[in-house]
Biopython code that builds the backbone (N, CA, C, O; Angstrom):
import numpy as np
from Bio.PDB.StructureBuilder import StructureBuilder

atoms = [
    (1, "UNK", "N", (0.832, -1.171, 0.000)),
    (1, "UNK", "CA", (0.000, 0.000, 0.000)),
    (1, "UNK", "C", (0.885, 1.246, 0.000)),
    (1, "UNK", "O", (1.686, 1.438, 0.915)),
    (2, "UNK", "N", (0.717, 2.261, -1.226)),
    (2, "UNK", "CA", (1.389, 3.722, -1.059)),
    (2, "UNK", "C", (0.876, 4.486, -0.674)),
    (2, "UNK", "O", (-0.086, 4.810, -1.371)),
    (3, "UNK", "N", (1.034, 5.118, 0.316)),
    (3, "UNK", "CA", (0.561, 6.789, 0.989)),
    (3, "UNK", "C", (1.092, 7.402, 0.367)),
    (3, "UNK", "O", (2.192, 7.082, -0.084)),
    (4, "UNK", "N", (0.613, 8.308, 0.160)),
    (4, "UNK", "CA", (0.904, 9.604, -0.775)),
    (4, "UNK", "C", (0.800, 11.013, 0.366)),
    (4, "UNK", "O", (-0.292, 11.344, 0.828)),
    (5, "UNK", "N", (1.571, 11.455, 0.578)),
    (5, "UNK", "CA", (1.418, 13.121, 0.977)),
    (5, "UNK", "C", (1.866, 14.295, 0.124)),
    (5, "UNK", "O", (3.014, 14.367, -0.315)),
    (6, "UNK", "N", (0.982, 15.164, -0.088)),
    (6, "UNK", "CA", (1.016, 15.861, -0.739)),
    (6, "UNK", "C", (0.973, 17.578, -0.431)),
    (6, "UNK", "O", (0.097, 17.935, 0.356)),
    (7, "UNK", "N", (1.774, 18.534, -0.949)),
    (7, "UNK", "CA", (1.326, 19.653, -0.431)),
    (7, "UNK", "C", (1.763, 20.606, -2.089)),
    (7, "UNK", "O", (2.504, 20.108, -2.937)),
    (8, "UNK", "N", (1.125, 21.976, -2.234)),
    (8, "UNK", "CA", (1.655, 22.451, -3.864)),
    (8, "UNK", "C", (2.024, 21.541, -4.668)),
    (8, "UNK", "O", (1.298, 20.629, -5.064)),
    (9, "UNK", "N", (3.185, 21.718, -4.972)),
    (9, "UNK", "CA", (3.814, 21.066, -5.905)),
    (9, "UNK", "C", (4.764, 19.663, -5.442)),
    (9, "UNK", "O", (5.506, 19.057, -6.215)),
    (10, "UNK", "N", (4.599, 19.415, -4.386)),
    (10, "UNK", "CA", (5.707, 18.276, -3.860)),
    (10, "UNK", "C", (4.654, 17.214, -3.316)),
    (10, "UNK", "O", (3.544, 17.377, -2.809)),
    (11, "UNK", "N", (5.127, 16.478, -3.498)),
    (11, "UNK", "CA", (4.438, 14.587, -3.194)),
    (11, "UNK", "C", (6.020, 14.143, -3.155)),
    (11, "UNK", "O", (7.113, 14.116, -3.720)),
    (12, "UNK", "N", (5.114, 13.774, -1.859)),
    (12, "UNK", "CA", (6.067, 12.308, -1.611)),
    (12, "UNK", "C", (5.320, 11.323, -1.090)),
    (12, "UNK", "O", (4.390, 11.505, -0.304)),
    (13, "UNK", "N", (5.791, 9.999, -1.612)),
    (13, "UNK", "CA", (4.897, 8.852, -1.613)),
    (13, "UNK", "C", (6.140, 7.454, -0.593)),
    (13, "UNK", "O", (7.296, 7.115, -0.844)),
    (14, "UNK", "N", (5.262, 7.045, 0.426)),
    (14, "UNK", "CA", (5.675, 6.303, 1.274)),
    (14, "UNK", "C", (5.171, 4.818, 0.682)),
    (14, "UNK", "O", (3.940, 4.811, 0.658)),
    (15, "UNK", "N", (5.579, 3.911, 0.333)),
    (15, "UNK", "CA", (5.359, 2.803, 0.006)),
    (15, "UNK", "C", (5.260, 1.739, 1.517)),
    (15, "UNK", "O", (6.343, 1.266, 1.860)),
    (16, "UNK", "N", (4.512, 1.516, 2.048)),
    (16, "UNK", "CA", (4.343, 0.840, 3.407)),
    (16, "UNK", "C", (4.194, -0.891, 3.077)),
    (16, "UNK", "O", (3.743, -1.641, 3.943)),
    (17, "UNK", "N", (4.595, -1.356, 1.839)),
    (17, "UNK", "CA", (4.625, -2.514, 1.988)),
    (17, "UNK", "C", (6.109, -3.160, 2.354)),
    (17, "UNK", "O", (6.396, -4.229, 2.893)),
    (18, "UNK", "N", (7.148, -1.807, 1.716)),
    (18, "UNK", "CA", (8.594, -1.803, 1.838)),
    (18, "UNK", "C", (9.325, -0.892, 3.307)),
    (18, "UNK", "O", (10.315, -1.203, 3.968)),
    (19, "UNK", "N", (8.460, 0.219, 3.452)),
    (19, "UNK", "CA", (8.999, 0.752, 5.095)),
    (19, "UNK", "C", (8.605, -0.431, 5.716)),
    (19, "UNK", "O", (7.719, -1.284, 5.674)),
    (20, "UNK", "N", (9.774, -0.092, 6.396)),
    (20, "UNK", "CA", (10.003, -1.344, 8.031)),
    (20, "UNK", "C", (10.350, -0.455, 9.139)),
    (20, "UNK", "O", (10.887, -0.926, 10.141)),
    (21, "UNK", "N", (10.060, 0.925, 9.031)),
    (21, "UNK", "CA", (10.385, 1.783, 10.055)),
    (21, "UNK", "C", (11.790, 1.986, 10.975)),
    (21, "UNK", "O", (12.043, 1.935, 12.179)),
    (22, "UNK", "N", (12.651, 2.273, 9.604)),
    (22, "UNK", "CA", (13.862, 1.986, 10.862)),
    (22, "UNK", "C", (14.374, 3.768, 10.849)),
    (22, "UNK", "O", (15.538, 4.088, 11.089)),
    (23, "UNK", "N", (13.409, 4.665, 10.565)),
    (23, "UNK", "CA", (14.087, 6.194, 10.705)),
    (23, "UNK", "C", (14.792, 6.694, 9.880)),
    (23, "UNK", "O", (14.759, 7.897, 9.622)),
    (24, "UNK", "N", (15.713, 5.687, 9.207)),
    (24, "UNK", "CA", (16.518, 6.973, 8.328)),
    (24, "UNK", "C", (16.052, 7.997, 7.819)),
    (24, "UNK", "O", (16.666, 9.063, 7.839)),
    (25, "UNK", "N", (14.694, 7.822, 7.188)),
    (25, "UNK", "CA", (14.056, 9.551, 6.527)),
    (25, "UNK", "C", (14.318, 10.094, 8.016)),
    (25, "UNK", "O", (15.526, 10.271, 8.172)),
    (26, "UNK", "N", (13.654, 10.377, 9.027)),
    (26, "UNK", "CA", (13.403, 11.257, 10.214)),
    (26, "UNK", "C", (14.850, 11.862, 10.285)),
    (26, "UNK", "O", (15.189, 13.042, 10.192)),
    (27, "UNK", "N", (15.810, 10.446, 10.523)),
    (27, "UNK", "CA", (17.058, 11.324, 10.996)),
    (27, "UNK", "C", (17.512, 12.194, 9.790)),
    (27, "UNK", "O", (17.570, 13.422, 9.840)),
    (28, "UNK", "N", (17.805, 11.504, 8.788)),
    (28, "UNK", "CA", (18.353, 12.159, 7.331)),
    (28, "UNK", "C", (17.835, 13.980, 7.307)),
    (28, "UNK", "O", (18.612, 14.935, 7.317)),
    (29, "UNK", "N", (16.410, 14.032, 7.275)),
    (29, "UNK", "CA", (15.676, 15.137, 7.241)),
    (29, "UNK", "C", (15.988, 16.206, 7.686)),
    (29, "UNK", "O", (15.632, 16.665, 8.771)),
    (30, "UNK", "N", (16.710, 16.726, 6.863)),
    (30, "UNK", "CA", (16.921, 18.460, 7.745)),
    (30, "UNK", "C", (16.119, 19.560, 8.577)),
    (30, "UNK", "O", (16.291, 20.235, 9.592)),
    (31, "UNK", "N", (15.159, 19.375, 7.603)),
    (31, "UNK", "CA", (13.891, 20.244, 8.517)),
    (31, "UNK", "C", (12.931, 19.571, 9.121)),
    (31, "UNK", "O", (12.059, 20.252, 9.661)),
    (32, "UNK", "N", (12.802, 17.802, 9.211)),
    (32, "UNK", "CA", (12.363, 17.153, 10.201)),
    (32, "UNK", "C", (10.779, 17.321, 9.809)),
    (32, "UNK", "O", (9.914, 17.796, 10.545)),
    (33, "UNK", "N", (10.550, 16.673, 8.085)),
    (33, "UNK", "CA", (9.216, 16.532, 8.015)),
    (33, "UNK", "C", (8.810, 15.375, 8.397)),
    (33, "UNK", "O", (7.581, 15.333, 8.331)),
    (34, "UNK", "N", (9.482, 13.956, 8.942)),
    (34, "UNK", "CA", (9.164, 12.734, 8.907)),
    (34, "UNK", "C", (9.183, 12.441, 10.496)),
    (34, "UNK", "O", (10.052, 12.707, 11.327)),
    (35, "UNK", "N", (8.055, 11.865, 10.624)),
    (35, "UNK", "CA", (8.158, 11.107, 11.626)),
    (35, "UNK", "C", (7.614, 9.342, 11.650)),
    (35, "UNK", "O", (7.248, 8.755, 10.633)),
    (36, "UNK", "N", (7.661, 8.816, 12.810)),
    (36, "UNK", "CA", (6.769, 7.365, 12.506)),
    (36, "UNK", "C", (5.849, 7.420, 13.469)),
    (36, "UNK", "O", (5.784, 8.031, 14.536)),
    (37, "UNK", "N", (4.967, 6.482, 12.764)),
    (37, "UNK", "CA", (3.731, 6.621, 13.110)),
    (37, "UNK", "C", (3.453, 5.123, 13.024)),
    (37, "UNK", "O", (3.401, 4.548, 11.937)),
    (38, "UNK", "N", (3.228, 4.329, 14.517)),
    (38, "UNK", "CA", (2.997, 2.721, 14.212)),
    (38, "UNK", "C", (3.705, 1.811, 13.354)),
    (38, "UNK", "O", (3.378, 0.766, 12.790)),
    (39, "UNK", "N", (5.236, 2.790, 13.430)),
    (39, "UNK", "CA", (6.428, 2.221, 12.760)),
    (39, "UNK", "C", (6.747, 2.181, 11.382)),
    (39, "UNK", "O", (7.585, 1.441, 10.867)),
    (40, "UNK", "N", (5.633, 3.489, 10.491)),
    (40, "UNK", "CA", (6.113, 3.682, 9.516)),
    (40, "UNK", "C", (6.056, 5.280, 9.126)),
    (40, "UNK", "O", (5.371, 6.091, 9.748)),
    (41, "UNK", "N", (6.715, 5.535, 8.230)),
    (41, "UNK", "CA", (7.765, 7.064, 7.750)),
    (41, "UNK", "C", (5.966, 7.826, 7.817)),
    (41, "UNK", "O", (5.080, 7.156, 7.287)),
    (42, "UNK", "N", (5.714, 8.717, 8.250)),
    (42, "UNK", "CA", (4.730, 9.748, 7.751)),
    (42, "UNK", "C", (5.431, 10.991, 7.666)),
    (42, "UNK", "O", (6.380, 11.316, 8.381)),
    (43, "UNK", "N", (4.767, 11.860, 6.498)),
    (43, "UNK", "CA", (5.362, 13.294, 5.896)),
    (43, "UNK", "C", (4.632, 14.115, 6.916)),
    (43, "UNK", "O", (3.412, 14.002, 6.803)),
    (44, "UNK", "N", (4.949, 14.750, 7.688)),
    (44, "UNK", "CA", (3.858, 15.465, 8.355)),
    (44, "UNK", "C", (4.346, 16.694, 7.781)),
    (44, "UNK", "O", (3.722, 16.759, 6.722)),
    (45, "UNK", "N", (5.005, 17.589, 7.844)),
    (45, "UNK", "CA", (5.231, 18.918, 7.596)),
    (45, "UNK", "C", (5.986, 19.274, 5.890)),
    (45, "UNK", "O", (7.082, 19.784, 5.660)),
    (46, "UNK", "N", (4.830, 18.739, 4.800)),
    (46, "UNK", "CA", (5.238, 19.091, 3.512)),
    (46, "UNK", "C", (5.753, 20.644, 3.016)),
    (46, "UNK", "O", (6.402, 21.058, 2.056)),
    (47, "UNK", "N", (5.422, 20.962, 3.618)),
    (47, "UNK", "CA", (5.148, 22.957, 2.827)),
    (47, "UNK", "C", (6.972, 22.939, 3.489)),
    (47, "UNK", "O", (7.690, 23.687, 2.826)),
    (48, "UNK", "N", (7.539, 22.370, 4.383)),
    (48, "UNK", "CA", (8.429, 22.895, 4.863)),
    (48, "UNK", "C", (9.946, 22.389, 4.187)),
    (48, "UNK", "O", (11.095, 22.810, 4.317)),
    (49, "UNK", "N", (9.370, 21.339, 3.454)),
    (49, "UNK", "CA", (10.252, 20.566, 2.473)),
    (49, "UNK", "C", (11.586, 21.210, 1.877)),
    (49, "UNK", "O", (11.154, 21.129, 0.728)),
    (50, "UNK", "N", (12.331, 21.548, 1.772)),
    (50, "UNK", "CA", (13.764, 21.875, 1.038)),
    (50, "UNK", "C", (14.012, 20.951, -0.447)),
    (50, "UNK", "O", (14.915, 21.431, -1.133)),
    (51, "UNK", "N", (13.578, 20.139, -0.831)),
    (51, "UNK", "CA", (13.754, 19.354, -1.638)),
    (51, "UNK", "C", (15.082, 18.959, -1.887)),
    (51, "UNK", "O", (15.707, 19.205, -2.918)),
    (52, "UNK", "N", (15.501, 18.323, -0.882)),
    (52, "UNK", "CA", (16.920, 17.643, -0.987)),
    (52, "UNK", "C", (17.426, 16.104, -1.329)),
    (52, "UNK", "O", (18.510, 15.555, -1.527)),
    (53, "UNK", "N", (15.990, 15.704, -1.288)),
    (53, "UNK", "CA", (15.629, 14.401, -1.591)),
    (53, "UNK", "C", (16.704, 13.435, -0.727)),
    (53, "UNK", "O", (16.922, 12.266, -1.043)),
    (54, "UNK", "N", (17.330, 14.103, 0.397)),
    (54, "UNK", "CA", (18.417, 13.037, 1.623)),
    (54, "UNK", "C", (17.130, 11.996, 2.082)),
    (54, "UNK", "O", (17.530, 11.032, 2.736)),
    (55, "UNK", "N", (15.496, 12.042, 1.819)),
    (55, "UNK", "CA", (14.911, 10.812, 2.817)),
    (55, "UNK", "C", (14.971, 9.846, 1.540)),
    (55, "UNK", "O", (15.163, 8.665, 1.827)),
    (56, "UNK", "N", (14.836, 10.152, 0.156)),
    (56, "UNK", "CA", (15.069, 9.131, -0.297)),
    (56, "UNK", "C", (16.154, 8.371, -0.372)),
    (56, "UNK", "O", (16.084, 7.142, -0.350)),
    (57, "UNK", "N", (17.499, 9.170, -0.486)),
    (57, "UNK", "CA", (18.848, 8.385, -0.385)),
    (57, "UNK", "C", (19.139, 7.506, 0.650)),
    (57, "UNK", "O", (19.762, 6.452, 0.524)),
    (58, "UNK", "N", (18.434, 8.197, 2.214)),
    (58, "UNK", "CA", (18.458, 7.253, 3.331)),
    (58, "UNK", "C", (18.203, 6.294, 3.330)),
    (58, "UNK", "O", (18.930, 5.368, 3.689)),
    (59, "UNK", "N", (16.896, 6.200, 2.858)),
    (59, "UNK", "CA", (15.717, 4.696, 2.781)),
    (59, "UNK", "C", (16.618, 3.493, 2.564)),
    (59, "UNK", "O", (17.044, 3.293, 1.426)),
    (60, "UNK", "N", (16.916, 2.746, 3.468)),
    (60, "UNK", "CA", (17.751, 1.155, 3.253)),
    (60, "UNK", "C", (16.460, 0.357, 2.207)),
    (60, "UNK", "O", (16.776, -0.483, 1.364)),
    (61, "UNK", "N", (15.586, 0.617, 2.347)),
    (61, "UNK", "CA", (14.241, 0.043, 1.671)),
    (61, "UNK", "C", (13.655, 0.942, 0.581)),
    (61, "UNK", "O", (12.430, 0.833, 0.516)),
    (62, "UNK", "N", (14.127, 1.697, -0.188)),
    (62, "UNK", "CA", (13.531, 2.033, -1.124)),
    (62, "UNK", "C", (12.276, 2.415, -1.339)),
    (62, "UNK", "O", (11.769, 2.506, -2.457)),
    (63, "UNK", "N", (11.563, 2.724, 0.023)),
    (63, "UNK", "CA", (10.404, 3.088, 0.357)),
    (63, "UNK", "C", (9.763, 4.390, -0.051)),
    (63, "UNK", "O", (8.537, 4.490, -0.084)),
    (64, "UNK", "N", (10.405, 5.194, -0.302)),
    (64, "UNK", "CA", (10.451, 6.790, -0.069)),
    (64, "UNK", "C", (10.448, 7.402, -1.767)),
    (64, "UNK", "O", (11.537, 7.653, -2.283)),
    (65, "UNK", "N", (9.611, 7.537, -2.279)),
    (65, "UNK", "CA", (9.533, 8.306, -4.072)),
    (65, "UNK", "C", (9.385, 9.820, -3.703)),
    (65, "UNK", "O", (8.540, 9.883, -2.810)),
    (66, "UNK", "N", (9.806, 10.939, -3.985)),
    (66, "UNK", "CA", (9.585, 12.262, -4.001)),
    (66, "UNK", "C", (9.701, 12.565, -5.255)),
    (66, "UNK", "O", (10.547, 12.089, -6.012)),
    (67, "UNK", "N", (8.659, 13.560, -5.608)),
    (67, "UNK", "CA", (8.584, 14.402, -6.635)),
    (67, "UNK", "C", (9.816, 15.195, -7.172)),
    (67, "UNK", "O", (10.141, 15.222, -8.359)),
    (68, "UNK", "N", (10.225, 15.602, -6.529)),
    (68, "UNK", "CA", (11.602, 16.538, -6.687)),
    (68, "UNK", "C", (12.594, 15.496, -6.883)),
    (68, "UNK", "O", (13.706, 15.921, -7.194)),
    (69, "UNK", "N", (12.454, 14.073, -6.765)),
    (69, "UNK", "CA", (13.646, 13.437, -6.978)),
    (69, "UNK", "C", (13.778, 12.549, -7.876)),
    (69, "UNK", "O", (14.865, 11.996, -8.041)),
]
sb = StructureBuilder()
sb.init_structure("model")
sb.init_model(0)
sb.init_chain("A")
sb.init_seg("    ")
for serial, (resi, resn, name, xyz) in enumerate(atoms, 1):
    if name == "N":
        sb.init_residue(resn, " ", resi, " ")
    sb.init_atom(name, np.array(xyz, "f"), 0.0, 1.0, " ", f" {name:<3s}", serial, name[0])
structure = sb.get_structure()
């Protein structure tokens, strides 16, 4: 199942069949849009995004698609 969060122009899409919740987006995240939630990645704070795309590089699981990336 993919969650999708979305805000303007940026989506990022959490693939929850592949998160296993181990944080790397949260820590990676500079401005700390990710948190977990029942052990998987949620976008909570989109608008605040930098588009650096570091939560996708983190992802050991390939979980993490962003628009910008």
């Amino acid at each position: 199942m993919k969650k999708e969060f979305k805000e303007g122009n940026i989506t990022i899409t959490v693939d929850y069949d592949k998160c296993k919740g181990s944080g790397e987006c949260v820590t990676a995240c500079p401005v700390e849009i990710f948190e977990l939630v029942d052990g998987k990645a949620v976008a909570k704070k989109i608008a605040e995004c930098i588009e650096c795309c570091a939560c996708v590089n983190a992802c050991p699981y390939n979980a993490i698609e962003h628009s910008s990336c």
